[in-house]
PASE-395332 format. One record per residue: residue in three letters; x negated, y, z of N, C-alpha, C in turn. Coordinates in steps of 0.001 Angstrom, whole numbers, plus 500000, padded with zeros to 6 digits. Atoms other than C-alpha are relative to their C-alpha. Layout:
ALAXYZXYZXYZ ...
% end
This chain:
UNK499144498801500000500000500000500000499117501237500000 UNK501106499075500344498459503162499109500795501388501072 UNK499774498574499215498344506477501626500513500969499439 UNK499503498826500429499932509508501151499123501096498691 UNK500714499332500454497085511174500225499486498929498006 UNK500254500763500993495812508484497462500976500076499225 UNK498505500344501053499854508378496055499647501935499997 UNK500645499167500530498265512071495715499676500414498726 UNK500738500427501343496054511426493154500550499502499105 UNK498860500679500803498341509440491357500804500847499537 UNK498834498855500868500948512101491002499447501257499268 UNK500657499078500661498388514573490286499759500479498736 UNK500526500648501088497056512849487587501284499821499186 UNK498568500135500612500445511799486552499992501428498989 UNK499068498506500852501657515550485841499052500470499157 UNK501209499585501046498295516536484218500086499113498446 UNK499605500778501314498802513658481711501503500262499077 UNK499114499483500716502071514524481135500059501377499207 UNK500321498440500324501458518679480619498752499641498358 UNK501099500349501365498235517284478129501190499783498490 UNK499196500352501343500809515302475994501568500928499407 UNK498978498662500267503558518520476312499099500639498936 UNK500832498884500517501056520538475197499802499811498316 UNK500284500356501326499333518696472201501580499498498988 UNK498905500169501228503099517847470780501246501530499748 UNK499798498678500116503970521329471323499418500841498680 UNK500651499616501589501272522475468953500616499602498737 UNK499494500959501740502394520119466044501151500687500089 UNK498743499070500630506087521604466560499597501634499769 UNK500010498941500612505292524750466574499413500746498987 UNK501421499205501556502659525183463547501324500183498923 UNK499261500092501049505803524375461128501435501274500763 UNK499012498893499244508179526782463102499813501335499436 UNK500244498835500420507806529875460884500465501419501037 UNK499000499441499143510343531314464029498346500994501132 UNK501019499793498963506668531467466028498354500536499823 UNK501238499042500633503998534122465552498949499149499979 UNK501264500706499961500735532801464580499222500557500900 UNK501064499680498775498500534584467211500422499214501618 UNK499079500857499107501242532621469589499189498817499932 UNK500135501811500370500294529151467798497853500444500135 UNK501412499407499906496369530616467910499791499720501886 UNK500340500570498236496161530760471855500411498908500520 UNK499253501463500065498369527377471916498278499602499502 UNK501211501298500573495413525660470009498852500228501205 UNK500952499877499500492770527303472066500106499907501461 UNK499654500262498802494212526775475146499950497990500084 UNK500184501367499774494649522874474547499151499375499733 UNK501322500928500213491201522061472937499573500306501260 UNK500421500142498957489626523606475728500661499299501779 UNK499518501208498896491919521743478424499693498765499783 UNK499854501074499979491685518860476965498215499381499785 UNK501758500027499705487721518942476926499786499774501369 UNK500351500072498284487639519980480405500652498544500465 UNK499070500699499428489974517399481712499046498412499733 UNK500602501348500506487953514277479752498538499735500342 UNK501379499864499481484335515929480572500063499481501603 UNK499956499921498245485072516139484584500603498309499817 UNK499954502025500143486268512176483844498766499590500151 UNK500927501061500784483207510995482126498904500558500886 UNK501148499732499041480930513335484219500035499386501637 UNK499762500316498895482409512707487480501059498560501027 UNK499274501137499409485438510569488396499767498642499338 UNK500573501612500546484210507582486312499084499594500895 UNK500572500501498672481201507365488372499919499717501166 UNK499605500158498706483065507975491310500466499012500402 UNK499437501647500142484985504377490783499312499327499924 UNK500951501376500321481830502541489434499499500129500844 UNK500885499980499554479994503484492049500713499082501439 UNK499387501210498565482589500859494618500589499236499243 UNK499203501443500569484066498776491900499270500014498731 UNK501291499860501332481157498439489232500761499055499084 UNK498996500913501053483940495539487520500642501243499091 UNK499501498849501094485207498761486078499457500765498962 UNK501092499005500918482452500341484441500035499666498704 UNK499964500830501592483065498336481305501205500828499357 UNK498581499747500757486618499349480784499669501391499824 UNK500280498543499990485659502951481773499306500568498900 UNK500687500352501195482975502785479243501308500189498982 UNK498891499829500683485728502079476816500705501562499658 UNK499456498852500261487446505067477646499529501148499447 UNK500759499022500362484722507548477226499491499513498819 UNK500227500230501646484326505995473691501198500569499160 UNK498688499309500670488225507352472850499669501349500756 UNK500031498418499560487290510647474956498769500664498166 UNK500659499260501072484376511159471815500584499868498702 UNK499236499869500805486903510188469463501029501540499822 UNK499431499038499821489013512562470787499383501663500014 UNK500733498978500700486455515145470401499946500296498993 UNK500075499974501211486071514428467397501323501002498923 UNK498710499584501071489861515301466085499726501805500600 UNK500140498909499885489349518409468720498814501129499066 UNK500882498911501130486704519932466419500416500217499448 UNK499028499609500958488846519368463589500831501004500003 UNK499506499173499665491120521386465316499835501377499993 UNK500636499228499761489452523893466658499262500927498496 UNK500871499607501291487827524578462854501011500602499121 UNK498610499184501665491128525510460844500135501110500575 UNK500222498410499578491538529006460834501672500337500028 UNK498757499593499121494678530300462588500452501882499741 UNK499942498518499864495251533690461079501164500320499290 UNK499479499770500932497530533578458314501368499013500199 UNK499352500278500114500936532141457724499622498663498691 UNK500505501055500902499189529816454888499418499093501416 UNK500382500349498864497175528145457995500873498909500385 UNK498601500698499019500508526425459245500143498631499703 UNK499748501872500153500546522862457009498471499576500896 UNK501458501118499508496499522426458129500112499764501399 UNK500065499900498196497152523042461847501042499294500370 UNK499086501193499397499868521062461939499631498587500039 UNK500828501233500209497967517957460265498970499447501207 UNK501004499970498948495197518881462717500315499714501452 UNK499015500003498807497749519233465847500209498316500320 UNK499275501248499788499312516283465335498887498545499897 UNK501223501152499807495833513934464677499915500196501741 UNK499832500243498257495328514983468516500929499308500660 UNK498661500504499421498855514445469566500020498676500118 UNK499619501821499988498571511118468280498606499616500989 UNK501060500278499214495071510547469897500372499978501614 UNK500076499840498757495892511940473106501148498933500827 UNK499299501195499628499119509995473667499764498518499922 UNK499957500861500094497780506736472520498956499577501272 UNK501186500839499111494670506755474685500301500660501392 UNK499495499855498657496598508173477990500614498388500230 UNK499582501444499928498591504578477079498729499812500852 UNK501086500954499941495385503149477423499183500033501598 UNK500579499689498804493936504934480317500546499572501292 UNK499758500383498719496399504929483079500350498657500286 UNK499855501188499555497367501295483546498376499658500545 UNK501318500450498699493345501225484960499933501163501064 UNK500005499184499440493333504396485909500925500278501711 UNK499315499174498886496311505214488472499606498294501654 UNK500903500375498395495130501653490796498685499993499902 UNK501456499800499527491650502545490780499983501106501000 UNK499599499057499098492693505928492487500418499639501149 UNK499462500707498570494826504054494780498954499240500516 UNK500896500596499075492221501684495798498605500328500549 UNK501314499810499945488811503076495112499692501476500127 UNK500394498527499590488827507034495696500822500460501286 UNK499727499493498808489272508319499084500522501272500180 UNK499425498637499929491243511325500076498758500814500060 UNK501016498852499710488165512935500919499162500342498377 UNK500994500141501425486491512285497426501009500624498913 UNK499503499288501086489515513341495479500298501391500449 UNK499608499193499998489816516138497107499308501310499564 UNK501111499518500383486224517022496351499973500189498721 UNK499853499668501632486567516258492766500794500924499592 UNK498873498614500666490219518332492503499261501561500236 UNK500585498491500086488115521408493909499198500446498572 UNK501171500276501435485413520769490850501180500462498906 UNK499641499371500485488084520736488943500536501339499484 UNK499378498816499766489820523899489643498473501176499744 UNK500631499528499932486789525481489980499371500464498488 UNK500408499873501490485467524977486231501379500128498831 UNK499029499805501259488724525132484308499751500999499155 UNK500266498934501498488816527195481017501221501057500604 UNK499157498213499380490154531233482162501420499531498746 UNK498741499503500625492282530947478637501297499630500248 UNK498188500787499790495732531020478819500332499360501164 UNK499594501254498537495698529647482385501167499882500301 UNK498784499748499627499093530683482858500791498826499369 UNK499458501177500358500273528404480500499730498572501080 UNK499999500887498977499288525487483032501187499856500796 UNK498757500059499222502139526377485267501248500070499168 UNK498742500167500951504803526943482498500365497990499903 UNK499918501696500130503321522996481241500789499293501481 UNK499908500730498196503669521523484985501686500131500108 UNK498498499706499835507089523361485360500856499163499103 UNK498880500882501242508600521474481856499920498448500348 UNK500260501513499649506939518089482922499932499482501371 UNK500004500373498480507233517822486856501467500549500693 UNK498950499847498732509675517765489989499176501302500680 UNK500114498955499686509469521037491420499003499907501897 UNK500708500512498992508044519250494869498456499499498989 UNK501507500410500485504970517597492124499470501191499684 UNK500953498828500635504045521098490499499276500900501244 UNK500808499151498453504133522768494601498601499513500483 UNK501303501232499072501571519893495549499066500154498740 UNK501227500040501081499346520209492402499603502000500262 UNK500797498501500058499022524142492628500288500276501364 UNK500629499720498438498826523928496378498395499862500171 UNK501693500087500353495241523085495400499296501154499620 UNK500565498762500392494611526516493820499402500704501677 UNK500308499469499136492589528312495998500938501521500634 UNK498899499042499183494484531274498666499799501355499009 UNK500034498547500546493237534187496664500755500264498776 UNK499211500060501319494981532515493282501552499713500523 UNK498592500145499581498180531791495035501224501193499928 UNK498991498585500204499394535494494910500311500027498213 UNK499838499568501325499161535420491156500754498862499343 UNK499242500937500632501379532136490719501327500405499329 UNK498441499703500402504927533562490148499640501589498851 UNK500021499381500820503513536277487508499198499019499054 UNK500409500846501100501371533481485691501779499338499518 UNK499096501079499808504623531213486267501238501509498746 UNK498766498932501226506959534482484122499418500281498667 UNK501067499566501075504121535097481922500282498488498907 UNK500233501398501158503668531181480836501970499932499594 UNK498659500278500730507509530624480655500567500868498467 UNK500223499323501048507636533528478119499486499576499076 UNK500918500557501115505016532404476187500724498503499397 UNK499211501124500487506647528936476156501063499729499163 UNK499370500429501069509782529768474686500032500774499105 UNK500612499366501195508223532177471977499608498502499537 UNK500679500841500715506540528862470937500876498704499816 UNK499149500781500333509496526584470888501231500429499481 UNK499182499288501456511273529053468805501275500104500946 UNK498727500095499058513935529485471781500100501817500196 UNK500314498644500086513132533478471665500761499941498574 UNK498876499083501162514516533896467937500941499849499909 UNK498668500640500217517462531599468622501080501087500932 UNK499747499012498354518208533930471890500855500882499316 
% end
């Protein structure tokens, strides 16, 4: 049976995986959405390559080793994973490389969008069925709590706001309190103007602003 704190990690992780795969199938709808400014669909892209970098680096740098280093039977599969994280680099370059300025722009970035989309959803499949009991058994409240600081600490500035919009569309309003209860006290004042800011932005990009 896993502690409070450990069923933690689990939900953490949970909503982050979910917000990833919001995100990247967000992009793909909205590139073909003529309804949704391109400098809109422009911080969308650059907001999810760099999340989805961070999010796979702080894996492969940190919480992978943090598991092999008490259940070394894992290091194989883990391995594995960080072979679809450089895949997944891979499409993110792609991404990242089409140029986002023009209303022509819109079929390549969608092509591009949606190679992620598919990437990212197939190899979350893949991940959490090892992933969420290794957390439960093999990382300690004290260790994830060390890593969630790391995280927080290095995230990408852009678009942060969007984060809490994601969280808000894909979580229970008790999972998003407990994931940005982690933000440090000085970012806590600025949650409910990120939190009006990202919702804005959100439904500019799901075309719910021109329908309005």
């Amino acid at each position: 049976m896993s502690t409070p704190t450990e069923a933690t990690a689990v939900i953490e992780t949970r909503l982050i995986h979910r917000f990833h795969r919001r995100a990247a199938t967000l992009l793909t709808e909205a590139a073909v959405l003529s309804s949704v400014p391109v400098p809109a669909l422009a911080e969308l892209r650059e907001f999810l390559v760099k999340n989805l970098r961070h999010h796979h680096e702080t894996e492969d740098r940190l919480l992978w080793p943090m598991i092999a280093a008490v259940a070394p039977q894992a290091a194989e599969r883990f391995a594995i994973l960080s072979e679809e994280h450089d895949e997944l680099d891979a499409a993110l370059d792609a991404l990242e490389a089409v140029p986002v300025q023009e209303e022509a722009d819109r079929p390549r970035l969608e092509r591009a969008a949606e190679a992620v989309r598919s990437l990212v959803h197939r190899h979350l499949e893949h991940e959490e069925p090892l992933l969420f009991p290794a957390l439960r058994e093999h990382v300690s409240p004290e260790q994830w709590a060390t890593f969630a600081r790391e995280v927080i600490a290095t995230s990408p500035p852009e678009a942060a706001h969007l984060i809490v919009g994601f969280l808000d569309q894909v979580g229970t309003q008790e999972e998003v309190a407990l994931v940005l209860s982690a933000l440090p006290e000085p970012a806590q004042q600025f949650v409910p103007a990120m939190r009006d800011q990202a919702h804005a932005a959100l439904a500019v990009l799901s075309g719910a602003e021109s329908r309005a």
